[in-house]
C-alpha positions as CSV (number, residue, x, y, z in Angstrom):
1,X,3.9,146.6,-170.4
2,X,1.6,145.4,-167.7
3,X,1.2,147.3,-164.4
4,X,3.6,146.0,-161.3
5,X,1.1,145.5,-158.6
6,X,3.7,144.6,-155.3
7,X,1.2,143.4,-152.0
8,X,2.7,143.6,-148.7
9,X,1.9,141.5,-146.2
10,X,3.5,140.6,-142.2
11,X,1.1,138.4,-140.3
12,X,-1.7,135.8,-140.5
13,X,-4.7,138.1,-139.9
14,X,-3.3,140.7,-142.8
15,X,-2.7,137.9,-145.4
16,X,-6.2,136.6,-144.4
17,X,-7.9,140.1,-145.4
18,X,-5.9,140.5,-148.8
19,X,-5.8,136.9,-150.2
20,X,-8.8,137.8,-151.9
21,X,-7.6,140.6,-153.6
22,X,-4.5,139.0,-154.4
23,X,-6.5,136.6,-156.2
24,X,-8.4,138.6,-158.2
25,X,-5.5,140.3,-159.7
26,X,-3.8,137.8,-160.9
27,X,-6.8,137.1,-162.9
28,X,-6.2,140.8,-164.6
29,X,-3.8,140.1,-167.2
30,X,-2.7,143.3,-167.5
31,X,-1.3,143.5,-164.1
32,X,2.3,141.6,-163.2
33,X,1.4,140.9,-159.2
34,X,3.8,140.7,-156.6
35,X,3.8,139.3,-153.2
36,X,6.3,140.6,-150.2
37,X,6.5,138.8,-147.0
38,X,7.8,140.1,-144.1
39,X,8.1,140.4,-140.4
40,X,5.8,137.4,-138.3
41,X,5.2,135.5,-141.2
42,X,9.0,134.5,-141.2
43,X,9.4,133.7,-137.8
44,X,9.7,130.4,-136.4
45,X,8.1,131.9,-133.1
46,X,4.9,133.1,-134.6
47,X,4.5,129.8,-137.2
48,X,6.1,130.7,-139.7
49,X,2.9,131.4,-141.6
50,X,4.3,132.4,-144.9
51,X,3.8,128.6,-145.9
52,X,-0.2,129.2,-145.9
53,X,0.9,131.7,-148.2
54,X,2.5,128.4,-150.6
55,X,-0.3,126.3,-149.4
56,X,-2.9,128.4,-151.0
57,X,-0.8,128.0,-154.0
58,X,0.3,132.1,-154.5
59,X,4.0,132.7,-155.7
60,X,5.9,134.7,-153.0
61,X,8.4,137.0,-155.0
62,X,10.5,138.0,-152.1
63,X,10.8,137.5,-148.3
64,X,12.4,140.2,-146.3
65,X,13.4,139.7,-142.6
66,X,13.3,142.5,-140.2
67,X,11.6,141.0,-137.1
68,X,13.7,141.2,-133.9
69,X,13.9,138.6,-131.6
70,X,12.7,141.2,-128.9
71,X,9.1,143.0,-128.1
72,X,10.5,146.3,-126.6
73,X,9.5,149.3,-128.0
74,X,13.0,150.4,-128.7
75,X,13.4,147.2,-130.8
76,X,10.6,147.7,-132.9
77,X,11.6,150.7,-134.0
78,X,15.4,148.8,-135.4
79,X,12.8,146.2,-136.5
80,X,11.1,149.6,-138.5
81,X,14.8,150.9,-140.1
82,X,15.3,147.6,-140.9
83,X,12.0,147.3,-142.6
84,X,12.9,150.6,-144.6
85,X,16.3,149.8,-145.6
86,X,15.6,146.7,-146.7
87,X,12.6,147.9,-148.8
88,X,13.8,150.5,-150.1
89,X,16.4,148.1,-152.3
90,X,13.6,146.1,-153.0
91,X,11.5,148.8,-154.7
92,X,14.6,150.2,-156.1
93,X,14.6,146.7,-158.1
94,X,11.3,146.1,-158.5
95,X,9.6,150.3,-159.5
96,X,6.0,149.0,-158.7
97,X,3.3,151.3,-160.0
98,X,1.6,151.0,-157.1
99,X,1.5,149.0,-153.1
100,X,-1.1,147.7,-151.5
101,X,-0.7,147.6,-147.7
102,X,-3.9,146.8,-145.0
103,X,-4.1,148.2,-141.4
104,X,-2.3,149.5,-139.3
105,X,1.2,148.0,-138.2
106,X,4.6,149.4,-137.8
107,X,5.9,147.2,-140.5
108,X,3.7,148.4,-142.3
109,X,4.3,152.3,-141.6
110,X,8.2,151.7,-142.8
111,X,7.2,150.1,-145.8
112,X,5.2,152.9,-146.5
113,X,7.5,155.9,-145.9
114,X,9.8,153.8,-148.3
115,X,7.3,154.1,-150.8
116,X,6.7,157.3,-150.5
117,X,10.3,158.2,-150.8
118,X,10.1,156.0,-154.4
119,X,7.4,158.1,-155.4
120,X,5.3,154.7,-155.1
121,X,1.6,155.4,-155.4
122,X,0.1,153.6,-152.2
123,X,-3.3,152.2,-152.1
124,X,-4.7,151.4,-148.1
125,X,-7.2,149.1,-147.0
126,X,-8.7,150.6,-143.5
127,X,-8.3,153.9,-142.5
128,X,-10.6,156.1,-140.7
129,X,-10.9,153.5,-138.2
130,X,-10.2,154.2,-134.3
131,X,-8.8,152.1,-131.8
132,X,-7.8,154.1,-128.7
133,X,-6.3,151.8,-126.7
134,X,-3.3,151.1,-128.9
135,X,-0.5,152.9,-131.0
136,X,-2.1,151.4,-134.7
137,X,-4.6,154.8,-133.8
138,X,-1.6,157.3,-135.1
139,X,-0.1,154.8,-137.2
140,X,-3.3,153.8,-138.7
141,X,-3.6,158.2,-139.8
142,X,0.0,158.1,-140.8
143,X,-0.1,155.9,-143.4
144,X,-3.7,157.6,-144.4
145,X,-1.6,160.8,-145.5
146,X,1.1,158.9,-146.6
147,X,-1.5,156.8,-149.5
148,X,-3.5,158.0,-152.5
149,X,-6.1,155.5,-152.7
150,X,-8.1,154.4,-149.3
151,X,-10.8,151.5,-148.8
152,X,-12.4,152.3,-146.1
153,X,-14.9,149.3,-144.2
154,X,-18.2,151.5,-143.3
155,X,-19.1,155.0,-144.4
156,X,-18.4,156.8,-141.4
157,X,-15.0,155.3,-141.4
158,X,-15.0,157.1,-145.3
159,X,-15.6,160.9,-144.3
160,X,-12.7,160.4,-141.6
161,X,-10.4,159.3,-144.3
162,X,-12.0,162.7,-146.2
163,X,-11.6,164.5,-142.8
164,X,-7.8,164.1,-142.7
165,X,-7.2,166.1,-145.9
166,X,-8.0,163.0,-148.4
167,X,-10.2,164.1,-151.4
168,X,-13.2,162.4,-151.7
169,X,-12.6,161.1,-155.2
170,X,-10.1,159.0,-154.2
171,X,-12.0,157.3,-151.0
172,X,-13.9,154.5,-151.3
173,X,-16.5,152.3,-148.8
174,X,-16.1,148.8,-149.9
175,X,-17.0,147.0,-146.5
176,X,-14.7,144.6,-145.0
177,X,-12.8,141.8,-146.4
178,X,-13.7,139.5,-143.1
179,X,-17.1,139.4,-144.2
180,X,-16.3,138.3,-147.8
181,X,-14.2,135.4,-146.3
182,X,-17.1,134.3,-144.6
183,X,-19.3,133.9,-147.2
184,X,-17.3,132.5,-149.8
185,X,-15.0,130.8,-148.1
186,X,-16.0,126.4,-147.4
187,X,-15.5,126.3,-143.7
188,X,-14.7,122.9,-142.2
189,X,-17.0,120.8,-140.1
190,X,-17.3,120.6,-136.7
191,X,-15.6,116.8,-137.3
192,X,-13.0,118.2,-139.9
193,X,-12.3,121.1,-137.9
194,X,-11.7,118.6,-134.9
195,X,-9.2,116.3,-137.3
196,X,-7.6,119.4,-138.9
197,X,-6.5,121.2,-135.2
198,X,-6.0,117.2,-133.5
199,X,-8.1,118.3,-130.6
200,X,-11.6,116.9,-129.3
201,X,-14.0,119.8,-129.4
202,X,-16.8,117.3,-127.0
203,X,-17.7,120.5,-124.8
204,X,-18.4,124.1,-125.7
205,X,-15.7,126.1,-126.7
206,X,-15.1,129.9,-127.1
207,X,-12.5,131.4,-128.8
208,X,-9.8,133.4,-127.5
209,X,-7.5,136.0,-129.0
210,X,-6.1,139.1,-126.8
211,X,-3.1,141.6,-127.9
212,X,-1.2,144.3,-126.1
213,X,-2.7,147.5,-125.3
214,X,0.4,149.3,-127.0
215,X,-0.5,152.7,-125.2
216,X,-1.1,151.0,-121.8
217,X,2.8,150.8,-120.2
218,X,3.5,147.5,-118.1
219,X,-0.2,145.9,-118.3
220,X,0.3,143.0,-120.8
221,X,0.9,140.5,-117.9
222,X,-1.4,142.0,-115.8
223,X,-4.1,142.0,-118.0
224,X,-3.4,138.6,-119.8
225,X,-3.7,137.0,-115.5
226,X,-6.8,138.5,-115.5
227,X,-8.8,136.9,-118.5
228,X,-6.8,133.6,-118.2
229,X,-8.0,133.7,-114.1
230,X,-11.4,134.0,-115.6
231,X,-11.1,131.5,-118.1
232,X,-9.9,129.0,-115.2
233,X,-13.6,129.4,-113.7
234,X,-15.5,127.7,-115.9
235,X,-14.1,124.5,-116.4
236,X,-16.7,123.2,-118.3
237,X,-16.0,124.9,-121.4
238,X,-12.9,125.0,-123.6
239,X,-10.9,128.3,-124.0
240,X,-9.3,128.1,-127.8
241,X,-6.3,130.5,-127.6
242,X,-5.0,131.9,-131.0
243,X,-1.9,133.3,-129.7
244,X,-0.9,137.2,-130.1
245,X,1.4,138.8,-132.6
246,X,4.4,140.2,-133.1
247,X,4.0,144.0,-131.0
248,X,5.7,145.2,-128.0
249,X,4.8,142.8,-124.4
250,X,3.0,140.1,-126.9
251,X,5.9,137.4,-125.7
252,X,4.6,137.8,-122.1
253,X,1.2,137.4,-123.3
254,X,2.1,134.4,-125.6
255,X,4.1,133.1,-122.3
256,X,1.2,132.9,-119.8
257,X,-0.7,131.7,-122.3
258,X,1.3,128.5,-122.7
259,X,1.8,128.6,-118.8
260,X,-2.0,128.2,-118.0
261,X,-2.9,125.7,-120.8
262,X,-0.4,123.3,-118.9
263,X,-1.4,123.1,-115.8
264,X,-5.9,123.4,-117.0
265,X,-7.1,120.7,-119.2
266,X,-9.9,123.3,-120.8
267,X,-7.6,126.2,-121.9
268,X,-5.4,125.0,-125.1
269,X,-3.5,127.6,-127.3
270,X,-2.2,128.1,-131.0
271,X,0.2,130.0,-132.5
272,X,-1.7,130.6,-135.7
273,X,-5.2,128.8,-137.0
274,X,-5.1,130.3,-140.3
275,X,-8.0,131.7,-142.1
276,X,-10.2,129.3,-143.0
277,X,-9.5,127.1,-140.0
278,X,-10.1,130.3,-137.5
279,X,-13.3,131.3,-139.4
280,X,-14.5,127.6,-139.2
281,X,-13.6,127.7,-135.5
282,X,-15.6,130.8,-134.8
283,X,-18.8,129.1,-136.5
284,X,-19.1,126.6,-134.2
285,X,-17.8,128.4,-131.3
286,X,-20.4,129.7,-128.1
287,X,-19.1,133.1,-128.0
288,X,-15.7,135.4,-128.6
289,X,-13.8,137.1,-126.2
290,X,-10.7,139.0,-126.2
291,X,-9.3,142.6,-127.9
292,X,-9.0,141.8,-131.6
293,X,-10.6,143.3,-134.4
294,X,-12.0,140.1,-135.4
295,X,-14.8,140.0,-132.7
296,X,-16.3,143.0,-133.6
297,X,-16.0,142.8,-137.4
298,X,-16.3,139.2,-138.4
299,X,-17.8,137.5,-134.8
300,X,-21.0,139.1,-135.8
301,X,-21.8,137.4,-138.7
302,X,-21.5,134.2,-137.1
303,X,-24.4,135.7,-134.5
304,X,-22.3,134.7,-131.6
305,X,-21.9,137.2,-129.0
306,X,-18.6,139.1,-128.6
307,X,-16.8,139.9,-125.2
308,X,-14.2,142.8,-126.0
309,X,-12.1,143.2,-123.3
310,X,-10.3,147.2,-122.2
311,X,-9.8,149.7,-124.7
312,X,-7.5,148.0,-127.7
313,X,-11.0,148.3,-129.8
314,X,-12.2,151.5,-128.4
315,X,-13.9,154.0,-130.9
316,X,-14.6,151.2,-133.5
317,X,-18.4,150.5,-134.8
318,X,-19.8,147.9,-133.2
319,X,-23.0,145.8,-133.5
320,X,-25.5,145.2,-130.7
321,X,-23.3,141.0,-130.3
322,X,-21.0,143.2,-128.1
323,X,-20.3,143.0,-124.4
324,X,-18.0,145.3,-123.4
325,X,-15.8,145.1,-120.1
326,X,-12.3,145.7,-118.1
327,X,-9.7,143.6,-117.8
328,X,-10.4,142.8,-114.9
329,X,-11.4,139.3,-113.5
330,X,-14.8,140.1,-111.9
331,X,-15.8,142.2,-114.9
332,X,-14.5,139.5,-117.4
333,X,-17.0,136.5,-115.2
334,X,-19.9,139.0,-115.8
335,X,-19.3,139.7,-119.3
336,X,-19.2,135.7,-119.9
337,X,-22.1,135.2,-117.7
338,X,-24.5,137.5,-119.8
339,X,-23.2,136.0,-123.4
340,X,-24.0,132.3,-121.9
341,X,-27.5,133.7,-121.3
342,X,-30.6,132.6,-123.7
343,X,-31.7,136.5,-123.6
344,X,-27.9,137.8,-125.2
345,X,-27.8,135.1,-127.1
346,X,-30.6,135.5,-129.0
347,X,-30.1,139.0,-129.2
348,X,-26.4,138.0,-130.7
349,X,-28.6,135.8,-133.6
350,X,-30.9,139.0,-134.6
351,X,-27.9,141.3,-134.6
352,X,-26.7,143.0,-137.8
353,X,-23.4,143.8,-138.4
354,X,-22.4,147.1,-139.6
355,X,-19.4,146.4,-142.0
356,X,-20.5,145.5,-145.5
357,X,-22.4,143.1,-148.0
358,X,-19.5,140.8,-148.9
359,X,-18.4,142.4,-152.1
360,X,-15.6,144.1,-151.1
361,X,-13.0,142.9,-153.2
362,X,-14.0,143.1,-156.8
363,X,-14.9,146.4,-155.9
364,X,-11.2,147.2,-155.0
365,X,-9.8,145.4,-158.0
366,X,-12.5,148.0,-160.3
367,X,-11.0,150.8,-158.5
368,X,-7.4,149.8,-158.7
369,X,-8.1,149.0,-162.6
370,X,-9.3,152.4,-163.4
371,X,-6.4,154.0,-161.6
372,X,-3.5,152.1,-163.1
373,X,-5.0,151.4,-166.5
374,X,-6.4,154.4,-167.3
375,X,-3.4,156.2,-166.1
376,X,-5.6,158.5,-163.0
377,X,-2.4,158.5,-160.7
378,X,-1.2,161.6,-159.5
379,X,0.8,161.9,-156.7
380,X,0.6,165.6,-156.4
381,X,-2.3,165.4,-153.6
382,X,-4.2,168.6,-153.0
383,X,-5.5,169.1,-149.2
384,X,-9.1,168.4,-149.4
385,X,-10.8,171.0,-146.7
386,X,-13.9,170.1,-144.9
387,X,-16.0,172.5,-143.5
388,X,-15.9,173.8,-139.8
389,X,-18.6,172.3,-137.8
């Protein structure tokens, strides 16, 4: 019988980072490969993105709503129970041998606790990462100890997997995905790229994506003002919006957002660019700026600089393409001021970045293969104990 291999994924950027994987499986033909779609990827508000899913021609075997139509924090967690009822029927049908889940989202917490209940080996892309600003830091750990296999994207990211009790055996550096899109992915031309988003890109452009700061109460909207005040200062280059997702305040964000690209002829927004049209997008951009992953781990390779704005991103590896500042106006026209400079620029182009050679996932699929085929699973985890420093 071949192994059930069920992949969850909930928004643009996630599907993005597994599509890879997902395609190497189904190469395996010992492997019966499942896709689960849930939360943004079904919503009309956020694009409806599931469809890139059908474009890129992989079967969907289920689609399970649980997104609310609100952001508060007490309706994420109903969007949460929802997630774990409804799963938990699913794998009741289905008895995977094992689920794949990347990051860090609540979605993605529920799915795994239901899991876990099935006695559902789970295998994690990216833990031992740190972001400080936002709640994906504890969920991020949770599902950690809730998984038995962990990818991790640098070394150091490794031993804090090992740190949290993981044994060793079972933890693996593989580098990021992100960069592995980038180099085998064919990116559009400037002209297709033009024809593919029906917009004239005649000026410079930078490219702009900034989420809530789950841990920060009430600052969405502040902080949103801020960088789209900025952004009306420079008139002379276009401000590419990709639009944020589904956690609690990103409808404010996504609100001003549409606000400000009506009434400025240089700030245009989307609700999703997909991958290969957001990687093409950040070849032939100037510079990135926001709060999302995606400037520190795949901006880099482009050699464009990166402006991360607060502390969504704080305590993640960073290369030397990184300007760091507040949200705050002033800080934000400084920050874009010293990535327009020749000096920074160049600096940008020499930069390395820290997260992997491309490989990573054929090295996933080996791991995965030697689990389930050679029959390594066991779900009775021993606490691995590192020594005191």
């Amino acid at each position: 019988m071949k192994k059930k291999i069920s992949i969850l994924t909930a928004t643009r950027a996630e599907y993005g980072l597994l599509k890879p994987i997902i395609k190497k499986l189904n190469l395996v033909e010992d492997f019966d490969v499942r896709v689960v779609v849930t939360g943004a990827h079904l919503s009309p508000e956020f694009g409806l993105t599931y469809k890139e899913i059908e474009e890129d021609g992989i079967n969907i075997d289920e689609k399970i709503e649980i997104l609310l139509s609100a952001d508060t924090p007490s309706s994420i967690s109903k969007s949460m129970g929802l997630a774990m009822i409804s799963f938990a029927d699913y794998f009741e049908r289905l008895k995977p041998d094992l689920l794949i889940v990347l990051g860090d989202r609540y979605e993605t917490l529920a799915v795994a606790v239901a899991a876990m209940n099935q006695r559902i080996p789970i295998a994690h892309l990216y833990g031992g990462e740190k972001t400080e600003g936002a709640v994906d830091e504890s969920i991020r750990h949770a599902i950690t100890k809730l998984s038995y296999l962990h990818f991790t994207s640098t070394e150091e990211y490794r031993k804090r997997v090992i740190q949290l009790g993981e044994n060793p055996e079972r933890v693996f550096f593989v580098g990021a995905i992100g960069i592995e899109n980038i180099l085998n992915e064919k990116l559009l031309s400037k002209l297709e790229l033009e024809e593919s988003i029906n917009d004239k890109l005649d000026k410079p452009y930078v490219m702009v994506t900034f989420h809530p700061v789950t841990l920060e109460d009430h600052k969405s909207e502040e902080q949103i003002k801020e960088l789209l005040d900025a952004c009306q200062m420079y008139k002379d280059i276009k401000f590419i919006f990709t639009k944020a997702n589904a956690d609690a305040n990103g409808r404010i964000i996504n609100q001003m957002i549409d606000e400000y690209s009506k009434e400025n002829d240089h700030i245009t927004a989307f609700t999703s660019l997909g991958m290969t049209r957001y990687l093409s997008a950040l070849k032939h951009c100037i510079f990135v700026i926001g709060n999302s992953s995606s400037g520190l781990i795949e901006a880099p390779s482009f050699q464009i600089p990166t402006i991360n704005i607060g502390d969504r991103q704080k305590g993640r590896i960073q290369g030397e393409s990184i300007i760091n500042c507040e949200p705050k106006k002033d800080d934000i026209q400084k920050a874009i001021e010293m990535a327009l400079t020749n000096t920074f620029r160049e600096k940008a182009k020499n930069a390395a970045n820290p997260y992997g050679d491309g490989n990573t996932s054929a090295n996933i699929v080996e791991v995965i293969m030697d689990y389930l085929l050679n029959n390594k699973v066991n779900l009775k985890k021993n606490f691995y104990d590192c020594e005191v420093r």
